[in-house]
N, CA, C and O atoms as a GROMACS GRO file, in nm:
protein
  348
    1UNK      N    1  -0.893  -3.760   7.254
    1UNK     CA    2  -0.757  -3.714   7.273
    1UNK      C    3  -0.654  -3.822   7.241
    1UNK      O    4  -0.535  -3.792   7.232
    2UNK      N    5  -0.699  -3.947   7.223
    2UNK     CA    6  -0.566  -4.085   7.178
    2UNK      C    7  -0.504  -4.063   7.333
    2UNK      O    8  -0.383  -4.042   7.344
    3UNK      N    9  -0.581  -4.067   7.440
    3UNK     CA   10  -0.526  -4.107   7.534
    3UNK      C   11  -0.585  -4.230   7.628
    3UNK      O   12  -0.540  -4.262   7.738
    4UNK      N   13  -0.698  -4.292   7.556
    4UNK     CA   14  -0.707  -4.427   7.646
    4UNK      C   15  -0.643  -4.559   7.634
    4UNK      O   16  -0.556  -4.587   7.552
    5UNK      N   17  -0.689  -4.633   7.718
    5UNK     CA   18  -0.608  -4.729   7.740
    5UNK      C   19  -0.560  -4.807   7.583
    5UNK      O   20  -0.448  -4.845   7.550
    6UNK      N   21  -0.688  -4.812   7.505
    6UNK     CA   22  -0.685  -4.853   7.376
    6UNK      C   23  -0.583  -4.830   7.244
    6UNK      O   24  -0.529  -4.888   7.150
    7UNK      N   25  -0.598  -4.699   7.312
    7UNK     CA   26  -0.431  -4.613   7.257
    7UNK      C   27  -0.304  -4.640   7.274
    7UNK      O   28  -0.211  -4.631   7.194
    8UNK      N   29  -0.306  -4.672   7.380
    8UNK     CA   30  -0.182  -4.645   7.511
    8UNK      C   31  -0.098  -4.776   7.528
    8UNK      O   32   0.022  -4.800   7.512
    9UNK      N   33  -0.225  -4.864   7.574
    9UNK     CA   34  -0.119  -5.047   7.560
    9UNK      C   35  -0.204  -5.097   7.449
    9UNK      O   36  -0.327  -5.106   7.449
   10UNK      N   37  -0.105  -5.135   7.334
   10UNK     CA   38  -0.134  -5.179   7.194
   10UNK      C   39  -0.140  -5.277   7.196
   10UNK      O   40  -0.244  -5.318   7.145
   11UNK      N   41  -0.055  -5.373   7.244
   11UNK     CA   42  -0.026  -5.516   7.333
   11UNK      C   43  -0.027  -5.526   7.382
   11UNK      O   44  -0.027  -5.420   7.444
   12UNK      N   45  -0.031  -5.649   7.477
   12UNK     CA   46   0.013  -5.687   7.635
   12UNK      C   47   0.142  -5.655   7.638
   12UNK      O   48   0.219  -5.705   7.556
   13UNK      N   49   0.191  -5.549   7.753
   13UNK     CA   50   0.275  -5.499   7.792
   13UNK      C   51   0.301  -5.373   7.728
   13UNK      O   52   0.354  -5.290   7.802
   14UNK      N   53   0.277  -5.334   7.602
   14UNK     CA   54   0.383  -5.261   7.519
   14UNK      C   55   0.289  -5.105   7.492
   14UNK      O   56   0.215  -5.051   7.409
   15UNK      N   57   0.340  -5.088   7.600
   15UNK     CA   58   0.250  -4.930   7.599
   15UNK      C   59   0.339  -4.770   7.503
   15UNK      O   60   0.460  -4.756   7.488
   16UNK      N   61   0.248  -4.688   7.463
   16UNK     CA   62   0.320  -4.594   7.426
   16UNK      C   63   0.205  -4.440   7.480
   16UNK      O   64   0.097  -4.384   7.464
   17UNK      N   65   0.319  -4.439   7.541
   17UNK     CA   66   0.324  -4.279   7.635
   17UNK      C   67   0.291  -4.172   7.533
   17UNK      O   68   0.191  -4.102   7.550
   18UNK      N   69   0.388  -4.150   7.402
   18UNK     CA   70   0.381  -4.036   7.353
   18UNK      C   71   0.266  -3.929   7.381
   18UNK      O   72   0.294  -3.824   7.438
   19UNK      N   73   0.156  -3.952   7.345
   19UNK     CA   74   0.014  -3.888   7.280
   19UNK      C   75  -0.005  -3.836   7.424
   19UNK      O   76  -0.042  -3.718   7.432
   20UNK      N   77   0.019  -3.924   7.573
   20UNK     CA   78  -0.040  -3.860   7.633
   20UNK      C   79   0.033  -3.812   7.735
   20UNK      O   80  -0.007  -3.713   7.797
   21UNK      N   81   0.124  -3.860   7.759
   21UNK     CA   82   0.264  -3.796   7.837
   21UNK      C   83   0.362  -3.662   7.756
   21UNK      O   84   0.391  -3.551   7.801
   22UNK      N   85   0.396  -3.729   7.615
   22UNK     CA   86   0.477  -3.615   7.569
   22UNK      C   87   0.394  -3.528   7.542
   22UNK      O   88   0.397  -3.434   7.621
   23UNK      N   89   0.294  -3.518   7.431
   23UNK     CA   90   0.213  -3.427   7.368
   23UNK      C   91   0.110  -3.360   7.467
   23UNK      O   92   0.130  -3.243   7.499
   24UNK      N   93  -0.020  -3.438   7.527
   24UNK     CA   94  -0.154  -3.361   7.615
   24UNK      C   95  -0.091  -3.306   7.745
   24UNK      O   96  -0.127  -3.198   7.792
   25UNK      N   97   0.008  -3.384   7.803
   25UNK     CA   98   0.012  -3.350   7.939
   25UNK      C   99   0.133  -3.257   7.928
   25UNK      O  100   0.133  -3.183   8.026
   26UNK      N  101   0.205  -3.240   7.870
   26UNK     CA  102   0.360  -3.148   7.853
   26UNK      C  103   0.266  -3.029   7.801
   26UNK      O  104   0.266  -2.938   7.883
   27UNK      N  105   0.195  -3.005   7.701
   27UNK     CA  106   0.103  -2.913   7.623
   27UNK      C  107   0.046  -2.831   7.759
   27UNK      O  108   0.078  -2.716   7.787
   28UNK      N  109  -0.040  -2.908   7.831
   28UNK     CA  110  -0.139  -2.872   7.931
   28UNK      C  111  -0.065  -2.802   7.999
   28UNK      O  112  -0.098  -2.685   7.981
   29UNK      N  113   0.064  -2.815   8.109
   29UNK     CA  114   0.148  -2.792   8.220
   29UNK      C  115   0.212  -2.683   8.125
   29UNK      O  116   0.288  -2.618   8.196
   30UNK      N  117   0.214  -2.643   8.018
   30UNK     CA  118   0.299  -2.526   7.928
   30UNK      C  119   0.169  -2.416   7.949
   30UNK      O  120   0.165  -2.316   8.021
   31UNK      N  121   0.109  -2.448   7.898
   31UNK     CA  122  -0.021  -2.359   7.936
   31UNK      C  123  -0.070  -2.290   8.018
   31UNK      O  124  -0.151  -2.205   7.982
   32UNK      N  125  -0.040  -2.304   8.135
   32UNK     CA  126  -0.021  -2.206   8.251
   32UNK      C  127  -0.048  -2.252   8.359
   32UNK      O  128  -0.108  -2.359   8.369
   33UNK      N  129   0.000  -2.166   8.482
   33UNK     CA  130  -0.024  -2.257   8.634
   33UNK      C  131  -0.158  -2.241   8.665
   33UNK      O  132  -0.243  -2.158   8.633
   34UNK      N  133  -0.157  -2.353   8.744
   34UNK     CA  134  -0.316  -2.377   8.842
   34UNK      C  135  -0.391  -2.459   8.717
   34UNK      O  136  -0.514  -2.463   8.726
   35UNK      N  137  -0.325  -2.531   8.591
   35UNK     CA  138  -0.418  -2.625   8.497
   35UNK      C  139  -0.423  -2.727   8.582
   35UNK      O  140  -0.321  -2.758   8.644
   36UNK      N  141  -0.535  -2.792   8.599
   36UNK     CA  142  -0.542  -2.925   8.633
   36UNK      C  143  -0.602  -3.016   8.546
   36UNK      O  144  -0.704  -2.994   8.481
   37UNK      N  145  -0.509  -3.161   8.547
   37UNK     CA  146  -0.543  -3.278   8.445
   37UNK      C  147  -0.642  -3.336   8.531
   37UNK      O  148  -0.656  -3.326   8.653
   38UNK      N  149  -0.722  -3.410   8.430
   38UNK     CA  150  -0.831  -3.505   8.454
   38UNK      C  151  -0.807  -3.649   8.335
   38UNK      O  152  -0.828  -3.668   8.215
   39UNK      N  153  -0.757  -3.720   8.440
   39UNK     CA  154  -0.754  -3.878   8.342
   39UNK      C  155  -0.886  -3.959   8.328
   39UNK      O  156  -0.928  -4.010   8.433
   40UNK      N  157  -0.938  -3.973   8.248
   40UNK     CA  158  -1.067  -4.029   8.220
   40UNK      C  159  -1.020  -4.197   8.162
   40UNK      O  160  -0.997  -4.227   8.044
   41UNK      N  161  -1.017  -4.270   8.258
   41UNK     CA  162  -0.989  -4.485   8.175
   41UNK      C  163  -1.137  -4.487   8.120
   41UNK      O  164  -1.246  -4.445   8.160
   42UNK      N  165  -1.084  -4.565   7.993
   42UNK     CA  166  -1.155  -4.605   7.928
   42UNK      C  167  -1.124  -4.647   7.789
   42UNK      O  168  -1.033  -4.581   7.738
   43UNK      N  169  -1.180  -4.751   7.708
   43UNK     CA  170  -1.165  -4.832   7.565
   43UNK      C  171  -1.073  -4.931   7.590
   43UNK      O  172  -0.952  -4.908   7.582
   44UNK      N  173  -1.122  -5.050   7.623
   44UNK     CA  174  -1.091  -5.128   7.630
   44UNK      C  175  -0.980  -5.228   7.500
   44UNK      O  176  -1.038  -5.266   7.397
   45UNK      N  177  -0.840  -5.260   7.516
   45UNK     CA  178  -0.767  -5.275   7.387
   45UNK      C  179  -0.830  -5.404   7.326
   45UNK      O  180  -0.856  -5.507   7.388
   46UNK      N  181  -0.853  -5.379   7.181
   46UNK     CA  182  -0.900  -5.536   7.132
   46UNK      C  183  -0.846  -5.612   7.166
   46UNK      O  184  -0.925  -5.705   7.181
   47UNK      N  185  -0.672  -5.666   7.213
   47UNK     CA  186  -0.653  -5.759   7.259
   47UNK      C  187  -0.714  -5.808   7.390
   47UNK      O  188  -0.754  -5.923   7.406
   48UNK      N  189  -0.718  -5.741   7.452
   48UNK     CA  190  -0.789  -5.761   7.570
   48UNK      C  191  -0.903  -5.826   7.617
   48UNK      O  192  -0.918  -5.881   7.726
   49UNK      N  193  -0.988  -5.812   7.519
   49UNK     CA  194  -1.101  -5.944   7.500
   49UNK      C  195  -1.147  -6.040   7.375
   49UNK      O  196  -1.105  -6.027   7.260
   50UNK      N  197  -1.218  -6.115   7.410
   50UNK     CA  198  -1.225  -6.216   7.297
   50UNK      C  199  -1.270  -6.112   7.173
   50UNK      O  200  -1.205  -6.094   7.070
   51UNK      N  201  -1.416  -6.038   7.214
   51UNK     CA  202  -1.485  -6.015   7.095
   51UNK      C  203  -1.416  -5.852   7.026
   51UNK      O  204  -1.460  -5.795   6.926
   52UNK      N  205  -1.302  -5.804   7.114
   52UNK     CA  206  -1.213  -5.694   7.036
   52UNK      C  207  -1.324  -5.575   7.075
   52UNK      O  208  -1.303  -5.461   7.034
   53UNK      N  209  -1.420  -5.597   7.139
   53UNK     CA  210  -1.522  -5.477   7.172
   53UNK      C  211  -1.500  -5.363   7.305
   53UNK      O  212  -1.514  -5.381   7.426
   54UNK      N  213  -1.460  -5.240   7.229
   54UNK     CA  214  -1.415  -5.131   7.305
   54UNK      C  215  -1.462  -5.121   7.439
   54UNK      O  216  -1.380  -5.136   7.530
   55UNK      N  217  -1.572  -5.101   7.462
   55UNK     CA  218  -1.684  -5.140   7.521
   55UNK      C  219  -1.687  -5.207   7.634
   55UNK      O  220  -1.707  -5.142   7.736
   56UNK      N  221  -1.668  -5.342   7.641
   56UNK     CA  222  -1.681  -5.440   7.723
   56UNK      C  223  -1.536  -5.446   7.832
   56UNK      O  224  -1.452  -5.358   7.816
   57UNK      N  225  -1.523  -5.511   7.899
   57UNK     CA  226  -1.416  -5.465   8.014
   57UNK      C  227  -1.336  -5.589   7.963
   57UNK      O  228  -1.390  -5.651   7.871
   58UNK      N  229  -1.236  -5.626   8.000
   58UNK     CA  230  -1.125  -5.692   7.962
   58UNK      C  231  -1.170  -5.835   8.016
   58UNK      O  232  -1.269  -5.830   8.089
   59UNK      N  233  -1.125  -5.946   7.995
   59UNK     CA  234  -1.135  -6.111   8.018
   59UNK      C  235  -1.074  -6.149   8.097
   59UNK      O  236  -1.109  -6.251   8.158
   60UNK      N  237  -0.897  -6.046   8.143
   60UNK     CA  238  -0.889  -6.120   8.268
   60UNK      C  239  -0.837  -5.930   8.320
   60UNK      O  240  -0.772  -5.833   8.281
   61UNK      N  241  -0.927  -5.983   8.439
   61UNK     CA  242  -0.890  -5.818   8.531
   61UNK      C  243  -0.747  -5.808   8.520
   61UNK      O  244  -0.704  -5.728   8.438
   62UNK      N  245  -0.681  -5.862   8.576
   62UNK     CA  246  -0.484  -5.870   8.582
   62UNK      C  247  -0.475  -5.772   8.484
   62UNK      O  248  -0.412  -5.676   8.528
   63UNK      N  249  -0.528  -5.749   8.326
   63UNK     CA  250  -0.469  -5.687   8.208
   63UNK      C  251  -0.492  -5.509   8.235
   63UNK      O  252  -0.420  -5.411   8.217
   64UNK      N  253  -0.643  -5.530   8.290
   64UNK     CA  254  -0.690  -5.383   8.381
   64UNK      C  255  -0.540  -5.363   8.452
   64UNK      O  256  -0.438  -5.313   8.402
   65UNK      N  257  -0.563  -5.422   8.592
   65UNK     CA  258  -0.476  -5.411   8.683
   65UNK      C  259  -0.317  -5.352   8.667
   65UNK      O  260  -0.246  -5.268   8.723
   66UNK      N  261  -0.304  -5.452   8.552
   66UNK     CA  262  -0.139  -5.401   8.496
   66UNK      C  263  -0.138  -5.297   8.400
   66UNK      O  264  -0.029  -5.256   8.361
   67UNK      N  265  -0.229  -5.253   8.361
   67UNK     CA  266  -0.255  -5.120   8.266
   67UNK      C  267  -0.268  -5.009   8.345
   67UNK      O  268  -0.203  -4.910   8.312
   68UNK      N  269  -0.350  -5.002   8.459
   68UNK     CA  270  -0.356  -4.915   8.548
   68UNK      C  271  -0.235  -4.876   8.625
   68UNK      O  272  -0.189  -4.762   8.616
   69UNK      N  273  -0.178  -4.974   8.708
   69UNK     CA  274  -0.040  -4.995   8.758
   69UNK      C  275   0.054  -4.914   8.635
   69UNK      O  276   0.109  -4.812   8.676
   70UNK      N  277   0.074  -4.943   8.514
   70UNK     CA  278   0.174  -4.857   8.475
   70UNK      C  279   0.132  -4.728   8.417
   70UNK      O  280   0.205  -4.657   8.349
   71UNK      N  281   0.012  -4.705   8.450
   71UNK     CA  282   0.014  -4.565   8.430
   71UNK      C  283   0.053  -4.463   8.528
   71UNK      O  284   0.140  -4.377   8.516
   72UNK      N  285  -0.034  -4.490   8.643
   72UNK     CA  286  -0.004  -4.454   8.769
   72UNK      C  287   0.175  -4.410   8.780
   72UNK      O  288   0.222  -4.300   8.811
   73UNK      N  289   0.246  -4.531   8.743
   73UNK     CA  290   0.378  -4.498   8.745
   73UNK      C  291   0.431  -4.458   8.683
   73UNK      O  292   0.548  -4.428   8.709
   74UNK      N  293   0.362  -4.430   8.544
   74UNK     CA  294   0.431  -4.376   8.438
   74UNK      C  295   0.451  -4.213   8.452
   74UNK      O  296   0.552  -4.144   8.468
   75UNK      N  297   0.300  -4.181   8.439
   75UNK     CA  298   0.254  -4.089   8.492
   75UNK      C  299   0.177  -4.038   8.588
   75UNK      O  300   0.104  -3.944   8.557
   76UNK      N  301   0.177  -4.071   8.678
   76UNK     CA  302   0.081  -4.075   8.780
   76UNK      C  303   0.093  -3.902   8.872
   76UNK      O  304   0.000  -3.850   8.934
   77UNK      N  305   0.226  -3.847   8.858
   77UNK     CA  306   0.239  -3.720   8.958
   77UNK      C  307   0.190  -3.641   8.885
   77UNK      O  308   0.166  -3.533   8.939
   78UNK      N  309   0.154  -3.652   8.746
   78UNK     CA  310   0.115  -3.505   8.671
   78UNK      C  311  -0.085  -3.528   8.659
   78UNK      O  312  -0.159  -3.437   8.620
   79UNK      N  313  -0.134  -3.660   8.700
   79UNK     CA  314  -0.244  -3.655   8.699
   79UNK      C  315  -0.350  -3.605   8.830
   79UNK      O  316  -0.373  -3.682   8.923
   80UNK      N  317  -0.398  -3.493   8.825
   80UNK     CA  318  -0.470  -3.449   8.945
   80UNK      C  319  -0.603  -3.504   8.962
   80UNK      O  320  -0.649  -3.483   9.074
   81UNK      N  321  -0.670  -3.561   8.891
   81UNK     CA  322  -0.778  -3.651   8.901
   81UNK      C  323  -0.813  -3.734   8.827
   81UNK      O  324  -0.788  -3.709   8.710
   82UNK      N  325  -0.885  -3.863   8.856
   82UNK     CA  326  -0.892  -3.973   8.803
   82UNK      C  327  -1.075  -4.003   8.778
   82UNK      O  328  -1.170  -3.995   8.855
   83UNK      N  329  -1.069  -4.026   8.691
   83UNK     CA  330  -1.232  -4.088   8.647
   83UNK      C  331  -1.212  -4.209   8.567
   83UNK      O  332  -1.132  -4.236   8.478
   84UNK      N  333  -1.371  -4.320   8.661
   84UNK     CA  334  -1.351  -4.426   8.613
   84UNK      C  335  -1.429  -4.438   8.496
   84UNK      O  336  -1.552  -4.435   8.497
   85UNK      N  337  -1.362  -4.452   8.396
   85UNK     CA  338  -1.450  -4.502   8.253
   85UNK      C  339  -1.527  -4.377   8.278
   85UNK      O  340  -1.531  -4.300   8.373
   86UNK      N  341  -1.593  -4.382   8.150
   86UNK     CA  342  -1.662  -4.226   8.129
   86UNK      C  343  -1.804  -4.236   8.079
   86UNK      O  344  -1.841  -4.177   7.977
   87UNK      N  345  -1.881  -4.309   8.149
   87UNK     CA  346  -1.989  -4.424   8.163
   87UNK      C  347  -2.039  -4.358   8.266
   87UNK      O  348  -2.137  -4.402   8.326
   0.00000   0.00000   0.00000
């Protein structure tokens, strides 16, 4: 869906919402009542670790931490459940 993290923060800090705020989740909530979202984290951004491997979890947790943190706030009221990594 171009909605993981890999997608989402391109850089440190510099996240883009579109794909999964404007487009999946506006799409979904148009679609009719009683849909419920399911956020699935996961893909780790190549910056995020040395070897750029999707895969592997990030080098310093903080980058997790602050990726998570602004999603939550970004979007966090339209997500009805959360799954960790899809592992």
């Amino acid at each position: 869906s171009g909605t993981t993290w890999r997608m989402i923060e391109t850089s440190r800090g510099v996240f883009d919402w579109n794909r999964l705020r404007d487009i999946y989740i506006s799409r979904t909530k148009r679609s009719g009542t009683g849909v419920k979202i399911l956020y699935t984290f996961g893909e780790t951004p190549a910056w995020a670790n040395a070897s750029g491997d999707k895969t592997l979890p990030p080098d310093n947790l903080d980058d997790w931490r602050d990726y998570v943190t602004a999603l939550v706030d970004e979007i966090g009221h339209d997500i009805d459940y959360w799954e960790i990594w899809n592992e």
